[in-house]
Each structure stands twice: as structure tokens, then as C-alpha cells.
FIVEXBA-440504 format. One record per residue (C-alpha): residue in one letter; x, y, z; residue number from 1. Coordinates in steps of 0.5 Angstrom, whole numbers, plus 500, padded with zeros to 3 digits. Example, Ala and Ser with C-alpha at 12.3 -4.5 7.8 and 13.67 -1.06 7.14 Angstrom:
<recs>
<rec code="a" X="525" Y="491" Z="516" pos="1"/>
<rec code="s" X="527" Y="498" Z="514" pos="2"/>
</recs>
This chain:
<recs>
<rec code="x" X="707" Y="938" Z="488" pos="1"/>
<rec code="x" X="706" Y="945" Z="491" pos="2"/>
<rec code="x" X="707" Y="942" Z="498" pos="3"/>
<rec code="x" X="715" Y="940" Z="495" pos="4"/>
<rec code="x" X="715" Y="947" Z="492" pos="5"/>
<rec code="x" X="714" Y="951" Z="498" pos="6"/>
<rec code="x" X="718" Y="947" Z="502" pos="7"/>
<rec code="x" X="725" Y="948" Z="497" pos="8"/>
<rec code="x" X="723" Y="956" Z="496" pos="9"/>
<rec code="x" X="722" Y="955" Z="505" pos="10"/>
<rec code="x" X="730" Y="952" Z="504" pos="11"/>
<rec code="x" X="732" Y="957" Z="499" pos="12"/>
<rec code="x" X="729" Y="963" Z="503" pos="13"/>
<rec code="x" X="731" Y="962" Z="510" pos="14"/>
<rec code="x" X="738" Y="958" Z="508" pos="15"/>
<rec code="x" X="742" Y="963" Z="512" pos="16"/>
<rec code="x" X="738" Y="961" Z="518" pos="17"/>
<rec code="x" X="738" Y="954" Z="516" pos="18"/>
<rec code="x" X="746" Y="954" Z="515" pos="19"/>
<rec code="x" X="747" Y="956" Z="522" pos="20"/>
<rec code="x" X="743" Y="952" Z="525" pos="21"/>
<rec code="x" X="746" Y="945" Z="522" pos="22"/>
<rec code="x" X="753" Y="949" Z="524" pos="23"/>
<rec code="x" X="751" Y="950" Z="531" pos="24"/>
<rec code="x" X="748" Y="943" Z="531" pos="25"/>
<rec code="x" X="754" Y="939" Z="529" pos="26"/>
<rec code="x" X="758" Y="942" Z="533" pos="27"/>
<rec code="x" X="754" Y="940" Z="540" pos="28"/>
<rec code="x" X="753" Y="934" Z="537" pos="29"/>
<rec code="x" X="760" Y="932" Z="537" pos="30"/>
<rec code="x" X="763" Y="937" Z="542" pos="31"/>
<rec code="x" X="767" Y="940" Z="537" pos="32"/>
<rec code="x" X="772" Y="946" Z="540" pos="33"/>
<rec code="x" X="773" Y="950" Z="532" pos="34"/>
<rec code="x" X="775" Y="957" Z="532" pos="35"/>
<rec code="x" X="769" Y="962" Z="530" pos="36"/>
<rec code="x" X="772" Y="964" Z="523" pos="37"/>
<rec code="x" X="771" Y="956" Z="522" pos="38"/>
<rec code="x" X="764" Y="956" Z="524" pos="39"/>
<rec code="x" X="762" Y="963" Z="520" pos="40"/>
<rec code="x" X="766" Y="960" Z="513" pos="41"/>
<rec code="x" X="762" Y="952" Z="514" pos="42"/>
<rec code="x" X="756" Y="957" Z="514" pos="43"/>
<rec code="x" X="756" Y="960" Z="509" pos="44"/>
<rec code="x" X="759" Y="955" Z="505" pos="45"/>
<rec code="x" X="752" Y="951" Z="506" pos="46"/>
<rec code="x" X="748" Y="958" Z="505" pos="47"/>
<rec code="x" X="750" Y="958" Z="498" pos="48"/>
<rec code="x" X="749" Y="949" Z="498" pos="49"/>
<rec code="x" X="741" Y="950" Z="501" pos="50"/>
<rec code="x" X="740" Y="956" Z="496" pos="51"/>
<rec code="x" X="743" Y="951" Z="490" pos="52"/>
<rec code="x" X="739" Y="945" Z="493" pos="53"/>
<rec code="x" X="732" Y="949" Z="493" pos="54"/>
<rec code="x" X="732" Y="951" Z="487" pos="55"/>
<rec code="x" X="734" Y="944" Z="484" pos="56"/>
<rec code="x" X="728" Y="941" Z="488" pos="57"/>
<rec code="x" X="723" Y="944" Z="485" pos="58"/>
<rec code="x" X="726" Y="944" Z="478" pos="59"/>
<rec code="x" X="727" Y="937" Z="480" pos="60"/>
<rec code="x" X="735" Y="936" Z="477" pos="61"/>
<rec code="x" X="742" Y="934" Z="481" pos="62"/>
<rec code="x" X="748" Y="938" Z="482" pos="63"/>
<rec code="x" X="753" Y="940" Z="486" pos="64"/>
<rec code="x" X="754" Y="947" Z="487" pos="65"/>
<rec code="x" X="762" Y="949" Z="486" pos="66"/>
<rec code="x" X="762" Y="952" Z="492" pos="67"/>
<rec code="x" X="762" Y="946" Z="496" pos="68"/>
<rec code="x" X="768" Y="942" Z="492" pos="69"/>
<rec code="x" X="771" Y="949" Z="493" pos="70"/>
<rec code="x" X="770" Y="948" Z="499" pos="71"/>
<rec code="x" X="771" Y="942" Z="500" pos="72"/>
<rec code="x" X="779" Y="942" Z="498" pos="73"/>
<rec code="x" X="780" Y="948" Z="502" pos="74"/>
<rec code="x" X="779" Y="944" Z="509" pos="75"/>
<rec code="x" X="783" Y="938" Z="505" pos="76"/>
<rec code="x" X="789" Y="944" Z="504" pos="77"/>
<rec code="x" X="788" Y="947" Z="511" pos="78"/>
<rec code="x" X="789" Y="940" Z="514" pos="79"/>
<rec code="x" X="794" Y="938" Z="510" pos="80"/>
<rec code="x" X="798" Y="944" Z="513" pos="81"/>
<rec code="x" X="797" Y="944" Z="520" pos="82"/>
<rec code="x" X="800" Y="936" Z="520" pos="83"/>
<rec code="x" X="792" Y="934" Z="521" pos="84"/>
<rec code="x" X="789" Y="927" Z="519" pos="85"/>
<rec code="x" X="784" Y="926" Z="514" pos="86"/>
<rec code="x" X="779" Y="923" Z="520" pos="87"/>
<rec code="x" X="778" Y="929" Z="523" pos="88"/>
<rec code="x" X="774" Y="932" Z="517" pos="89"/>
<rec code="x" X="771" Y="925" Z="515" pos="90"/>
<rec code="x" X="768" Y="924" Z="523" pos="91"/>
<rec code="x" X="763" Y="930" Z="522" pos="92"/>
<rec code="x" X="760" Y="927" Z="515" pos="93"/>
<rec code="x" X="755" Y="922" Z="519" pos="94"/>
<rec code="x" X="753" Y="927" Z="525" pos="95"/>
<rec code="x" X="752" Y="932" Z="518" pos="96"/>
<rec code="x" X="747" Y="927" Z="514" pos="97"/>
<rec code="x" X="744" Y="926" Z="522" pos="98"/>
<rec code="x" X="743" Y="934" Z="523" pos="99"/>
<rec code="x" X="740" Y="934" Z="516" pos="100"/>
<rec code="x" X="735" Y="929" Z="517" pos="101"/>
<rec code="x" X="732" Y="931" Z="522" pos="102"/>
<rec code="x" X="732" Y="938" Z="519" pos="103"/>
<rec code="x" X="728" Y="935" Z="513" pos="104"/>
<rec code="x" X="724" Y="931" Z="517" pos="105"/>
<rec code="x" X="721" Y="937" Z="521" pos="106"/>
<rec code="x" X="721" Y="941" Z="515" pos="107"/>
<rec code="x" X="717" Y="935" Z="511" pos="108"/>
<rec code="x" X="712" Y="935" Z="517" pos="109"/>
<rec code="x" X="711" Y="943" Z="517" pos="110"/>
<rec code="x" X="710" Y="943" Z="509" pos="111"/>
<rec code="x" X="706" Y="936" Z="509" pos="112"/>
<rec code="x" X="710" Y="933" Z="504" pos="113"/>
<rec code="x" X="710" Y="925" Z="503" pos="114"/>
<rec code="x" X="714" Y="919" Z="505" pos="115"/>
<rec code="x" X="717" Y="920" Z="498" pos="116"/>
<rec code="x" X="718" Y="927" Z="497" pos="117"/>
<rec code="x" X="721" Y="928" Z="504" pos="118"/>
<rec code="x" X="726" Y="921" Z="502" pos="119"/>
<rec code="x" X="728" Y="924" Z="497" pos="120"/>
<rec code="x" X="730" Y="931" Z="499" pos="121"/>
<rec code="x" X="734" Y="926" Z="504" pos="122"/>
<rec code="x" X="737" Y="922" Z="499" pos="123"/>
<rec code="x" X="739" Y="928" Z="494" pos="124"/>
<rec code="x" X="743" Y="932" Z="501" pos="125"/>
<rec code="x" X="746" Y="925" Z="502" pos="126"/>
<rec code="x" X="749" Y="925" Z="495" pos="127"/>
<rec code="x" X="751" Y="932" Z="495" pos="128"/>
<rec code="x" X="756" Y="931" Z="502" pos="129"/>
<rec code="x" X="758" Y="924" Z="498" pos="130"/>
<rec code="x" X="761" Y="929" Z="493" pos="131"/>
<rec code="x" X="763" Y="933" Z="498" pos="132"/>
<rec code="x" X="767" Y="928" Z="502" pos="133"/>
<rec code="x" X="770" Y="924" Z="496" pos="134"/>
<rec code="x" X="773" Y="931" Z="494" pos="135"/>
<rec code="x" X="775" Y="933" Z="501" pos="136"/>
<rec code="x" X="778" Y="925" Z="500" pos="137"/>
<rec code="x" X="781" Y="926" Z="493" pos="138"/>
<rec code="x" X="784" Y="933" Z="495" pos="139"/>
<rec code="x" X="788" Y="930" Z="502" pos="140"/>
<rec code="x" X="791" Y="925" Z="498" pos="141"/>
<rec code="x" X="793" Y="928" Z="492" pos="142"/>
<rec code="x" X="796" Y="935" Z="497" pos="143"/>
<rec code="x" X="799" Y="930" Z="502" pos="144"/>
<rec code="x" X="804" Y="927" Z="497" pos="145"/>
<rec code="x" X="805" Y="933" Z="494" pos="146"/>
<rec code="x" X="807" Y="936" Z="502" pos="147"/>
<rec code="x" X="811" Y="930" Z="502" pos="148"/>
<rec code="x" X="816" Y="931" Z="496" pos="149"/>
<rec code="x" X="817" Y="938" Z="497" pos="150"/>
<rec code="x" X="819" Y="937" Z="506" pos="151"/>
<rec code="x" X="823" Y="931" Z="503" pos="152"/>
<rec code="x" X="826" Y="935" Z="498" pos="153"/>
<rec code="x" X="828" Y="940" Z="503" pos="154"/>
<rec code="x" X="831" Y="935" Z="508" pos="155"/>
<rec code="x" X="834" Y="933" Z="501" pos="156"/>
<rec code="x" X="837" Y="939" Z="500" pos="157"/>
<rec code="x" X="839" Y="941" Z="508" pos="158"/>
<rec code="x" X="842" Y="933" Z="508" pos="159"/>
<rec code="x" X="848" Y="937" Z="503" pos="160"/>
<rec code="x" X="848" Y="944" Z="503" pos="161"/>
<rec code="x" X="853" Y="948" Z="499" pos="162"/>
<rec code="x" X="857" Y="954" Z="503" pos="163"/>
<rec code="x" X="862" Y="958" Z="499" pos="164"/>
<rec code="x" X="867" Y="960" Z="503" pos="165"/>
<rec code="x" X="873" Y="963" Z="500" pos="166"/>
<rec code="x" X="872" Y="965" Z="493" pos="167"/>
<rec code="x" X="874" Y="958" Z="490" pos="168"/>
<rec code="x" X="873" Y="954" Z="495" pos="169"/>
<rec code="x" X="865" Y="951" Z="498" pos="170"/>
<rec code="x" X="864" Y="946" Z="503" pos="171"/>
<rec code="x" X="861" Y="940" Z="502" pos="172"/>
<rec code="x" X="858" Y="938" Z="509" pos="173"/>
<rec code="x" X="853" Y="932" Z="509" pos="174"/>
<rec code="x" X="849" Y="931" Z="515" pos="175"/>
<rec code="x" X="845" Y="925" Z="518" pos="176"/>
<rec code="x" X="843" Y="918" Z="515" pos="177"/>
<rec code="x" X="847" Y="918" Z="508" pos="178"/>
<rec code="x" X="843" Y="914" Z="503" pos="179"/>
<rec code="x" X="841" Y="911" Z="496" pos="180"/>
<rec code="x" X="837" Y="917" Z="496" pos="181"/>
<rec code="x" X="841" Y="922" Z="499" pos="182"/>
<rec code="x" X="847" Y="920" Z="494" pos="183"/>
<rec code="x" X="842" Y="920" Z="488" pos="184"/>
<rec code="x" X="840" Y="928" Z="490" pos="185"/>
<rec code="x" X="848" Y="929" Z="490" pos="186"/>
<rec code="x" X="849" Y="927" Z="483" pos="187"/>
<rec code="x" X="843" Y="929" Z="480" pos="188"/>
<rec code="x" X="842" Y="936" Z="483" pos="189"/>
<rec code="x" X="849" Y="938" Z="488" pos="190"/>
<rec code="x" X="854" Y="937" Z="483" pos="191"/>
<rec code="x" X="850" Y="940" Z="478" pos="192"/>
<rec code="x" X="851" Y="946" Z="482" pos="193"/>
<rec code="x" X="858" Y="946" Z="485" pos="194"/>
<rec code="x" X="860" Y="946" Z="476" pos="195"/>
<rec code="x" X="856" Y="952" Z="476" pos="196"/>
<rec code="x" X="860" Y="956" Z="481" pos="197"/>
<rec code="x" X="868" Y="955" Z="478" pos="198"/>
<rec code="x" X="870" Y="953" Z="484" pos="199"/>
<rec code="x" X="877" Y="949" Z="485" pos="200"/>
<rec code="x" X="876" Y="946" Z="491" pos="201"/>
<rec code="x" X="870" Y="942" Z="495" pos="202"/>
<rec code="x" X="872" Y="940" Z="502" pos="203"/>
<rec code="x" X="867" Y="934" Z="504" pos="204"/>
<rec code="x" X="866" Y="935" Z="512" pos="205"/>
<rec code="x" X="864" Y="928" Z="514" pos="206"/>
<rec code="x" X="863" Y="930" Z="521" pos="207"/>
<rec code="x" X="855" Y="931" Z="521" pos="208"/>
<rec code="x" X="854" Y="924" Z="517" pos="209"/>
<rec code="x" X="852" Y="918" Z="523" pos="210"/>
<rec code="x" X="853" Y="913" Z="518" pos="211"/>
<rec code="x" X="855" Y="909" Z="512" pos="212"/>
<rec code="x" X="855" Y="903" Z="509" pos="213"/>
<rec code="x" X="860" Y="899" Z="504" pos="214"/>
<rec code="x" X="855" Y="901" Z="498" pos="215"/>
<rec code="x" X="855" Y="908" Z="500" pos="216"/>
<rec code="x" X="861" Y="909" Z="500" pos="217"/>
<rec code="x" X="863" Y="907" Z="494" pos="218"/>
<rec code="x" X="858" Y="912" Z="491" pos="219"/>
<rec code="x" X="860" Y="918" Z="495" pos="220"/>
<rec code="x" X="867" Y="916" Z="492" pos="221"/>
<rec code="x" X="864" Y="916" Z="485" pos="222"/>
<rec code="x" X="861" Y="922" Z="488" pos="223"/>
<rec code="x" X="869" Y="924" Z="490" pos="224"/>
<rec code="x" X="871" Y="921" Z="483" pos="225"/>
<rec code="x" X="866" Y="926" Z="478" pos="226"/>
<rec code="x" X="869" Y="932" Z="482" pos="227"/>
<rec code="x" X="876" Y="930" Z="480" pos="228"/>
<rec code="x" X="874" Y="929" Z="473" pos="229"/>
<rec code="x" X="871" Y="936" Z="473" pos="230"/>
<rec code="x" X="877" Y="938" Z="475" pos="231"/>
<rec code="x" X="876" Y="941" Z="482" pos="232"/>
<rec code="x" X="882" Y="939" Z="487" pos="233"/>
<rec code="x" X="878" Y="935" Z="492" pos="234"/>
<rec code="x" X="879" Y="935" Z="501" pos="235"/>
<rec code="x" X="876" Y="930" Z="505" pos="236"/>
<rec code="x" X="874" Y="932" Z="513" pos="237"/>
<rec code="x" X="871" Y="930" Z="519" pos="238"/>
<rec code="x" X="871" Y="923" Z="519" pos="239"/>
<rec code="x" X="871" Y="919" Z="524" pos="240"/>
<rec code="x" X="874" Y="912" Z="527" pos="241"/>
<rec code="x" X="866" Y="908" Z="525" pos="242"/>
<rec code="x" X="867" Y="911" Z="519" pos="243"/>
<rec code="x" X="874" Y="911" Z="517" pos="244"/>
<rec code="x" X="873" Y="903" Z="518" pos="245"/>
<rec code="x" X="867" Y="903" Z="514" pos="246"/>
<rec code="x" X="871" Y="906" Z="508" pos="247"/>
<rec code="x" X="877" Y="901" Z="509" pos="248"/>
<rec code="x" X="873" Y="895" Z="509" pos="249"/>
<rec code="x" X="869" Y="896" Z="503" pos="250"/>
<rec code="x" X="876" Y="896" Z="499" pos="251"/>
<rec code="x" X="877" Y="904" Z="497" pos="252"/>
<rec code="x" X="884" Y="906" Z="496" pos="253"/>
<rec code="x" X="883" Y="914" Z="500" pos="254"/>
<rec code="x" X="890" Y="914" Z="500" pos="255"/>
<rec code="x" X="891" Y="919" Z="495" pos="256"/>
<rec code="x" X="885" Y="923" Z="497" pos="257"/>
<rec code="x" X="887" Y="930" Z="502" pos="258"/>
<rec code="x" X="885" Y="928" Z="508" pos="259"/>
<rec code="x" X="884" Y="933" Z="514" pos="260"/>
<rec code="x" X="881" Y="932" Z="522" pos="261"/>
<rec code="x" X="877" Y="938" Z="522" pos="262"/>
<rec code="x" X="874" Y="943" Z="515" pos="263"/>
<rec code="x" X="879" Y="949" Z="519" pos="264"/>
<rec code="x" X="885" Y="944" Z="517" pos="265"/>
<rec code="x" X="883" Y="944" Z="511" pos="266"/>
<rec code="x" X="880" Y="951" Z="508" pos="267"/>
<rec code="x" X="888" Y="952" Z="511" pos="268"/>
<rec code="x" X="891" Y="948" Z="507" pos="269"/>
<rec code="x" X="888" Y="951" Z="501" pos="270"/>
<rec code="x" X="889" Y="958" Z="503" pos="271"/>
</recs>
């Protein structure tokens, strides 16, 4: 047993040197081109994992020091912001397990540990970078979807702005694709808003929308048509040819509506 003690208190002693050694090994091996900063924040990352690891072998229990997950849900975050994939972090893990295999085996050789006690160091670092990789995994995931509800909800809130422009007056302008999920961010969250600000008109500006279908434009009538209700005096501009087409086939009477070819015409008809 003393052979395993002297090498966990070798591993614990000289993690510093041992953590630089597997950063700088991994890197060659796959011909990694990552900045410094990256480099020093991985090392000492598994300074404190070798300094936990070596005591745990000599006291001969698992744990997972907290500094890895931490760690591990760091790099998950960090790529999730610079738009990377969950491949670039899962490709190092293999040449990883390799370079610590190695580095047990020599260690083993050094300090005369047995077949056993040399594959169970091995088989305790590989457990350990499960954990890790599961939480780099679990971490990507769940911090992907939610960049991707708050980028859709920012294209949502882009897609229907609302720009006061006279004290009583906002424009409406819709822009791009106008879809169900579109329109359900209109009713739910725009409209919402234009009621706040006590405003008499709301002039929809069309000319940004690149197209519509009979089922959305029955719902932006509804849209229209909830306005009204709330009292609010409401004008249509920048329809198109295409979309004035696909407004009429889909049976709407717009007859009554104020319609105008641009939002100037408009705004001057309410001054």
C-alpha cells in the first residue's frame, strides 16, 4: 500500500507541474490552436482536480471535486456564447483520458505500483472526466435553449417594434415573415403595450412584411379589430400589390379601414 501512498502524495505534491504537463500534452496532440488565458485557466482547473484526486486515492474513496463541474459548465457557457458546437469540447476528452493514461502508467512504473493499483488510478481519472463531460453535456444543452428563447424573443420583439411619434400616435411596422408565432407575440406582448400608452392611433406600416398567408391575415384583422375595441383609431400603410391580393382573397372587408400608401401619408392625415 505504501507504493499507492507515495504515488497519490507524488500526484498531490507536484500537481502544478503534472496539470502543465497534461495541458501542454493534449495540446500537441491534437494540434489545438487556443489562447494562453485558456491554457493557464484548464491548468489550474486540474491543479485542484490532481491535488483532490491524490488524496481521495490514498484515503481510497471517489469524489468529484466541485471546481471541476464548475469548470466544466464554464467551457459549456463560454461556447454557447461564441456560437461554437458541443464537438469542439467533446473532441479533447479522448486525447485527455490518453494523456493520463500514459502519465499513470509512467507514475505507476516510478513508484512500483501493481496491475491493480495502477488501473484503478486510471479507472477513478476516467470516471472523474465522465462527470466532467456529462456536465459540459448537460450544461450546453440547457444553456443553448435558453440563448435560443432569448435570440427568438429578440427577433420577436424586432419583428413589431413600436415607435411613438407623435404624442399620440405610434407606428406599428411589422417586418420580415409575418407568422403564427409572430402574431401570438403581437397579441400577447404588443398590444399589451400599445394599451399602456393611451395612444388614439396606431398606424401599421406593412411595407417590411415579405409575406402573408389567408390565416395571417385573418389574424392581423383580429389584431386590427382589438385595437378598435380599445378604442384606438387604426391606419394601415405600405401595403403592396402581393399583399393587398392576399388580403382580398382571403375575404376581409378593409373597406372601412384608413388606408394610406406610405406611414408619411398616414401620420399626415391625423395631424
Amino acid at each position: 500500500m505504501s507504493s499507492l501512498n507515495d504515488f497519490s502524495q507524488y500526484i498531490s505534491e507536484n500537481a502544478e507541474t503534472l496539470s502543465a504537463e497534461v495541458v501542454e500534452s493534449v495540446v500537441q496532440e491534437m494540434k489545438l490552436d487556443i489562447p494562453e488565458w485558456e491554457k493557464e485557466q484548464a491548468t489550474q482547473m486540474y491543479v485542484e482536480l490532481l491535488g483532490f484526486f491524490g488524496k481521495f486515492l490514498r484515503e481510497d474513496r471517489f469524489e468529484v471535486p466541485e471546481s471541476l463541474i464548475e469548470w466544466s459548465k464554464k467551457n459549456a457557457e463560454m461556447q454557447v456564447a461564441s456560437g461554437g458546437k458541443i464537438s469542439e469540447i467533446v473532441v479533447r476528452y479522448p486525447a485527455t483520458r490518453q494523456v493520463f493514461s500514459e502519465l499513470f502508467t509512467r507514475l505507476s512504473l516510478k513508484f512500483g505500483l501493481t496491475v491493480v493499483e495502477n488501473a484503478k488510478a486510471t479507472r477513478d481519472i476516467n470516471a472523474i472526466l465522465d462527470v466532467s463531460l456529462n456536465e459540459t453535456f448537460y450544461a450546453f444543452e440547457r444553456l443553448s435553449e435558453r440563448y435560443q428563447a432569448e435570440t427568438q424573443m429578440e427577433l420577436l420583439n424586432l419583428s413589431a417594434p413600436i415607435v411613438p411619434v407623435l404624442e399620440d400616435v405610434v407606428v406599428l411596422p411589422l417586418i420580415g415573415v409575418m407568422d403564427s408565432y409572430r402574431i401570438a407575440h403581437i397579441m400577447d406582448n404588443v398590444i399589451p403595450r400599445i394599451a399602456e400608452k393611451n395612444v388614439q392611433h396606431v398606424i401599421t406600416d406593412f411595407s417590411g412584411v415579405l409575406t402573408i398567408d389567408d390565416q395571417i391575415a385573418q389574424s392581423l384583422q383580429q389584431i386590427g379589430s382589438t385595437l378598435q375595441l380599445m378604442g384606438i383609431h387604426v391606419i394601415i400603410a405600405g401595403l403592396r400589390p402581393d399583399l393587398v391580393q392576399t388580403i382580398v382573397h382571403s375575404g376581409i372587408d378593409m373597406l372601412d379601414t384608413d388606408a394610406y400608401a406610405t406611414v408619411k401619408q398616414a401620420l399626415e392625415s391625423v395631424k
